[in-house]
C-alpha positions as CSV (number, residue, x, y, z in Angstrom):
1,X,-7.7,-15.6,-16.8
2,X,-8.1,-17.4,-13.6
3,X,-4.3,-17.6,-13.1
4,X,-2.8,-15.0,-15.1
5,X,1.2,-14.7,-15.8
6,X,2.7,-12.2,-12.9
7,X,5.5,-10.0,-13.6
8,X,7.5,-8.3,-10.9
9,X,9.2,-5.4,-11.9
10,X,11.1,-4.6,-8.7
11,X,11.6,-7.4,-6.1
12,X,11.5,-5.6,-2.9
13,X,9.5,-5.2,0.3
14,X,6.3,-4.6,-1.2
15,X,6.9,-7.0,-3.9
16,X,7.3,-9.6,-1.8
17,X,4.3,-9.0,0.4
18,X,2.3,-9.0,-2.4
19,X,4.1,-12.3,-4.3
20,X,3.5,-14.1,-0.3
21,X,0.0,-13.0,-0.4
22,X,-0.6,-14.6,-3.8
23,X,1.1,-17.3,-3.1
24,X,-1.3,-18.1,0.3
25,X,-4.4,-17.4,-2.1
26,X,-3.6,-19.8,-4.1
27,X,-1.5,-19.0,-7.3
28,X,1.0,-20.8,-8.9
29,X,4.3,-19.8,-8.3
30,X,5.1,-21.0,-12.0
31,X,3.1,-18.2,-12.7
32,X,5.0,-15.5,-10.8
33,X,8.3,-14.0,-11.8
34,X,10.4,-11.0,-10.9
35,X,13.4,-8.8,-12.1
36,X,15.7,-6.1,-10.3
37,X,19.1,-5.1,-11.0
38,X,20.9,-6.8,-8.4
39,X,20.8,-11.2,-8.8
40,X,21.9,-11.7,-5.2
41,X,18.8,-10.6,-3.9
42,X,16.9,-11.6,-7.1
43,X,18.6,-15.1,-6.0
44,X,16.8,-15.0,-2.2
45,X,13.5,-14.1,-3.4
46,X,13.8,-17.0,-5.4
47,X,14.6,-19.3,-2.9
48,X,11.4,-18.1,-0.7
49,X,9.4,-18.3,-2.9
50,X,10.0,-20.3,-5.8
51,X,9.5,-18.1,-8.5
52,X,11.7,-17.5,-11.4
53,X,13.7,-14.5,-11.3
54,X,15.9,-12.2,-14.4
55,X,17.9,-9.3,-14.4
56,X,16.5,-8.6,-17.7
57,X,13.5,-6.5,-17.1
58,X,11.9,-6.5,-20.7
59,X,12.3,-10.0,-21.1
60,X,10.7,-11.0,-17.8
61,X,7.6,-8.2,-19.3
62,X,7.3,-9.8,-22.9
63,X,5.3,-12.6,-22.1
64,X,3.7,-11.6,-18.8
65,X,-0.4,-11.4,-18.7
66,X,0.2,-8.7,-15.2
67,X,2.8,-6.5,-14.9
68,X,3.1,-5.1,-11.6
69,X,5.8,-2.1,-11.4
70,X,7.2,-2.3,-7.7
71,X,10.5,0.3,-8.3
72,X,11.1,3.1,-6.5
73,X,9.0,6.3,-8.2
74,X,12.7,7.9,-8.8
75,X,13.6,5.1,-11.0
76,X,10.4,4.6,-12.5
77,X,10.5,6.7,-15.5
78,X,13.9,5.1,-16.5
79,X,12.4,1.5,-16.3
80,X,9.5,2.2,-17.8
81,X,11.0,3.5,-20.4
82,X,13.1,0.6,-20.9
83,X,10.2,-1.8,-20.5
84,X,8.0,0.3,-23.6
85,X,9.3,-1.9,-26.6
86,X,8.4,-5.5,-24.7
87,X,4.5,-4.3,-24.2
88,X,2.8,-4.8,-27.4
89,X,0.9,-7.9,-25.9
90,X,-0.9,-5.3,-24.1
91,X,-0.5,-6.6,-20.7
92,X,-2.4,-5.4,-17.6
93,X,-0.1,-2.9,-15.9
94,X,-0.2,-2.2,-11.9
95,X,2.1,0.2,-10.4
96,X,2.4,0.6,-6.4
97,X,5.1,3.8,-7.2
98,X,3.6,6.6,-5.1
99,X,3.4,10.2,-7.1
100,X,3.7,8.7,-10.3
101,X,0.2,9.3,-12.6
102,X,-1.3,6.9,-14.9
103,X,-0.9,10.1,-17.4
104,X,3.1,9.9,-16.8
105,X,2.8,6.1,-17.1
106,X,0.9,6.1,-20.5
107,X,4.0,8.6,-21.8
108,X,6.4,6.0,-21.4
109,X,5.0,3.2,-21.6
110,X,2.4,3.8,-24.4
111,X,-1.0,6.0,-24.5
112,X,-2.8,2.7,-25.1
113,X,-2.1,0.5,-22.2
114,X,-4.2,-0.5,-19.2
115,X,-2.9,1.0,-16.4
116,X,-4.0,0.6,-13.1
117,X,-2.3,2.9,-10.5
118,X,-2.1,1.5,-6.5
119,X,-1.4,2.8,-3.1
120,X,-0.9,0.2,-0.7
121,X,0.8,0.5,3.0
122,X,3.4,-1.6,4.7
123,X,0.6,-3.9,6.8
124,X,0.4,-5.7,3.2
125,X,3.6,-7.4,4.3
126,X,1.3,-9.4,7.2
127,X,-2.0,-9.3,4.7
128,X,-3.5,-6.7,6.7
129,X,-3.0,-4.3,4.0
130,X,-5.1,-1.1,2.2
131,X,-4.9,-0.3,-0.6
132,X,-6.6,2.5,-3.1
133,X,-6.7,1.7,-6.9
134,X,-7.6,3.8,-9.7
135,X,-7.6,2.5,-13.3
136,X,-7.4,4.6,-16.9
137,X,-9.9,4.1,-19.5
138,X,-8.0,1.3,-21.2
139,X,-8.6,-0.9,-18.6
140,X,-11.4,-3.6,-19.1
141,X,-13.8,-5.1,-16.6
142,X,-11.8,-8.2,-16.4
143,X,-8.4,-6.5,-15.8
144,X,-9.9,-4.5,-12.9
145,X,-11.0,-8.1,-11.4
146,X,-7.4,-9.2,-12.0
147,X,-6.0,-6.2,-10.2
148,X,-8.5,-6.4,-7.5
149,X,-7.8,-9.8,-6.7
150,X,-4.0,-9.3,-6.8
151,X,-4.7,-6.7,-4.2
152,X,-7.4,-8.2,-2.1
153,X,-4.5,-10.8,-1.8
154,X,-3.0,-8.8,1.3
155,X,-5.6,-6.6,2.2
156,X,-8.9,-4.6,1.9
157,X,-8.9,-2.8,-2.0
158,X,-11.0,0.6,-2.3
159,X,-11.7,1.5,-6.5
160,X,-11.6,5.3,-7.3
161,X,-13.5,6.9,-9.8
162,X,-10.8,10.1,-9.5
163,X,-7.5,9.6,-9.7
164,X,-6.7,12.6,-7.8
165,X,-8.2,10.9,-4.8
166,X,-4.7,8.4,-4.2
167,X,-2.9,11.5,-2.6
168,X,-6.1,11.5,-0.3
169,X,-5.7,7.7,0.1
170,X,-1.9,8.5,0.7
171,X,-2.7,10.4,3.9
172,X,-4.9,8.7,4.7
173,X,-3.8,4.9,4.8
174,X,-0.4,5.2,2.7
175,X,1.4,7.3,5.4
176,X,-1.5,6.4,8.0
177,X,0.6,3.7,9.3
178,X,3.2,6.2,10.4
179,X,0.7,7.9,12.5
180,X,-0.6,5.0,14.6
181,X,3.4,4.1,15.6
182,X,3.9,7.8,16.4
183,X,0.6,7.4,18.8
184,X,1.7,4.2,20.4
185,X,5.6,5.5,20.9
186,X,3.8,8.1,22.7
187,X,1.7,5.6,25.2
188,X,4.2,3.7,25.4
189,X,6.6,6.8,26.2
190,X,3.8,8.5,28.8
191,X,3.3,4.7,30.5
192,X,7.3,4.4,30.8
193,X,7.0,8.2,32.3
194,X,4.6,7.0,35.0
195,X,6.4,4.2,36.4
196,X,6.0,1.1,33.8
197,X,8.2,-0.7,32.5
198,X,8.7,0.1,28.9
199,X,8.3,-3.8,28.3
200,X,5.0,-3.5,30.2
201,X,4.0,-0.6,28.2
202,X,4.7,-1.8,25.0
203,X,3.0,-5.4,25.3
204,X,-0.1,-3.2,26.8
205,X,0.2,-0.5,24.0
206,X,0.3,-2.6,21.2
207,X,-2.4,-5.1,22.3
208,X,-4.7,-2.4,23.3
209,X,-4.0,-0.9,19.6
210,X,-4.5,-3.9,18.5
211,X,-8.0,-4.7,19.9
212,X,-9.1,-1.7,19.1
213,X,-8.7,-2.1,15.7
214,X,-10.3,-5.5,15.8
215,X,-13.0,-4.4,17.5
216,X,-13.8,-1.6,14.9
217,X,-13.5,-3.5,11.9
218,X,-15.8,-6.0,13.4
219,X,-18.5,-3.6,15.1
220,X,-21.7,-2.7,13.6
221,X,-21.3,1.2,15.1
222,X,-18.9,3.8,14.0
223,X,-15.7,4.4,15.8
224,X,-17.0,8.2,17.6
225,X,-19.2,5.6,18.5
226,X,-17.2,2.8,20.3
227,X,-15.4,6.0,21.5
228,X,-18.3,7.2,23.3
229,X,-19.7,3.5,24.6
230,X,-15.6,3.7,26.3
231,X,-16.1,7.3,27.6
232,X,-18.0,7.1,30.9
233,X,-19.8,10.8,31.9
234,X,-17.3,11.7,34.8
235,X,-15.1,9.2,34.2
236,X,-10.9,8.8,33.6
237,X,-11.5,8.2,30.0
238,X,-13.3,11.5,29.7
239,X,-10.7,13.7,30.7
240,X,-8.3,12.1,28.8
241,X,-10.6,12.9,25.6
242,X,-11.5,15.8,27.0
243,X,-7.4,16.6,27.1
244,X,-7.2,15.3,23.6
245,X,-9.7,17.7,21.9
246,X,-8.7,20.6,24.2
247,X,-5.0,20.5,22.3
248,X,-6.9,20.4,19.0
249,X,-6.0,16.7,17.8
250,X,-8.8,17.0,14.8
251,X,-7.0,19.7,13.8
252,X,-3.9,18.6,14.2
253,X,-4.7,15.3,12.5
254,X,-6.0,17.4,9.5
255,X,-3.1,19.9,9.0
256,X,-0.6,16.7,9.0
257,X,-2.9,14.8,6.4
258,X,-3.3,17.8,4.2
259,X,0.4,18.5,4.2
260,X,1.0,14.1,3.3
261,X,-1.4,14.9,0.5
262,X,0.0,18.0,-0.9
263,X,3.8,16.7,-1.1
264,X,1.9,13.4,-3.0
265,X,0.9,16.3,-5.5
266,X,4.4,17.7,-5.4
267,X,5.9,14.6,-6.0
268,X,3.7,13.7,-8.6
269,X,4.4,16.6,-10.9
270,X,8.1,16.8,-10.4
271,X,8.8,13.2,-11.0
272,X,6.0,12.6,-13.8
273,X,7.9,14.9,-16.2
């Protein structure tokens, strides 16, 4: 369907950074609605972005082509729950809820449903997003496009053929966010410590982190190296590196995303139950 009826289930940050992002590639906001427990802010959503919104989760479900489940993962077993008796259209089902399994999903919502399970990160809000997908075996060909280009609506989309690969994808872009603000705190922090401004540091931090960034997604070489092409023999970049992988950063960076991974496993069988 080339413009598909969206459900919201959930109208919160990531919700809305992925209604904004459809809206900007072109779908109708006729076709777009949401629902959440709480109409005042049911009630602003609406007023950005002109979409029709309900209290009444099922009913907002029943006649919806794309269901996308944007709840908190605590909640999500409850709502889906409630949402089982409204699905017998078979509708596409997306959920961004991190731990939850497309095995957990199927339990309460119905061992026969597509079910496409997604881990975006918080850049979706600007369209700068990543996001990892994995779908079950109910899932056509067509529904995958549908979910793809839901996705690819703010950001890059990455398929998995192993679902056990999101709580990778959690550490490494989920969470990864986290990691790059803790990196430039620090700069900023160290340039504040050696007698910038911290408005001077910041404005340099982030624009550096951000050119960087550019520069790799748009470069036809890896990033070790860019690194390398920046990291004159002799020179001040080198003993900062050289700094870097004395403390063991690699190492460091793979303890932390091991331990991001294995509370997504944790989470995943305590609240899948």
């Amino acid at each position: 369907m080339s413009n598909p009826k969206i459900a919201f289930i959930g109208a919160g940050n990531m919700a809305k950074a992925i209604i904004g992002g459809l809206l900007a590639e072109g779908f109708s906001a006729k076709s777009i609605s949401a629902s959440g427990p709480r109409l005042e802010s049911l009630n602003k959503v609406s007023e950005q972005y002109g979409i029709a919104v309900s209290t009444d989760n099922a009913q907002t479900a029943a006649t919806a082509d794309v269901i996308i489940l944007a709840v908190k993962p605590q909640m999500l077993k409850e709502v889906a729950l409630g949402l089982a008796g409204s699905l017998a259209h078979k509708p596409l089902i997306i959920s961004v809820a991190a731990g939850i399994t497309t095995a957990s999903l199927a339990s309460w919502l119905g061992a026969d449903q597509a079910i496409v399970r997604c881990m975006p990160n918080t850049p979706s809000q600007l369209r700068e997003g990543a996001s990892g997908l994995f779908a079950n075996a109910n899932t056509s060909s067509a529904q995958k496009a549908q979910a793809d280009a839901i996705l690819r609506a703010v950001g890059v989309v990455q398929w998995l053929d192993d679902e056990a690969l999101i709580n990778t994808v959690t550490a490494v872009s989920g969470s990864g966010p986290a990691y790059f603000f803790l990196a430039m705190e620090a700069m900023i922090d160290a340039g504040v410590a050696q007698g910038l401004s911290r408005e001077c540091a910041s404005e340099l931090t982030l624009q550096t982190a951000l050119g960087a960034a550019i520069l790799a997604k748009h470069s036809d070489v890896d990033v070790a190296e860019l690194r390398r092409r920046v990291t004159s023999p002799n020179g001040t970049t080198e003993q900062a590196i050289k700094s870097f992988e004395n403390d063991g950063i690699r190492a460091m960076f793979s303890r932390a995303m091991k331990a991001c991974a294995d509370r997504a496993v944790a989470l995943s069988e305590s609240l899948g139950k």
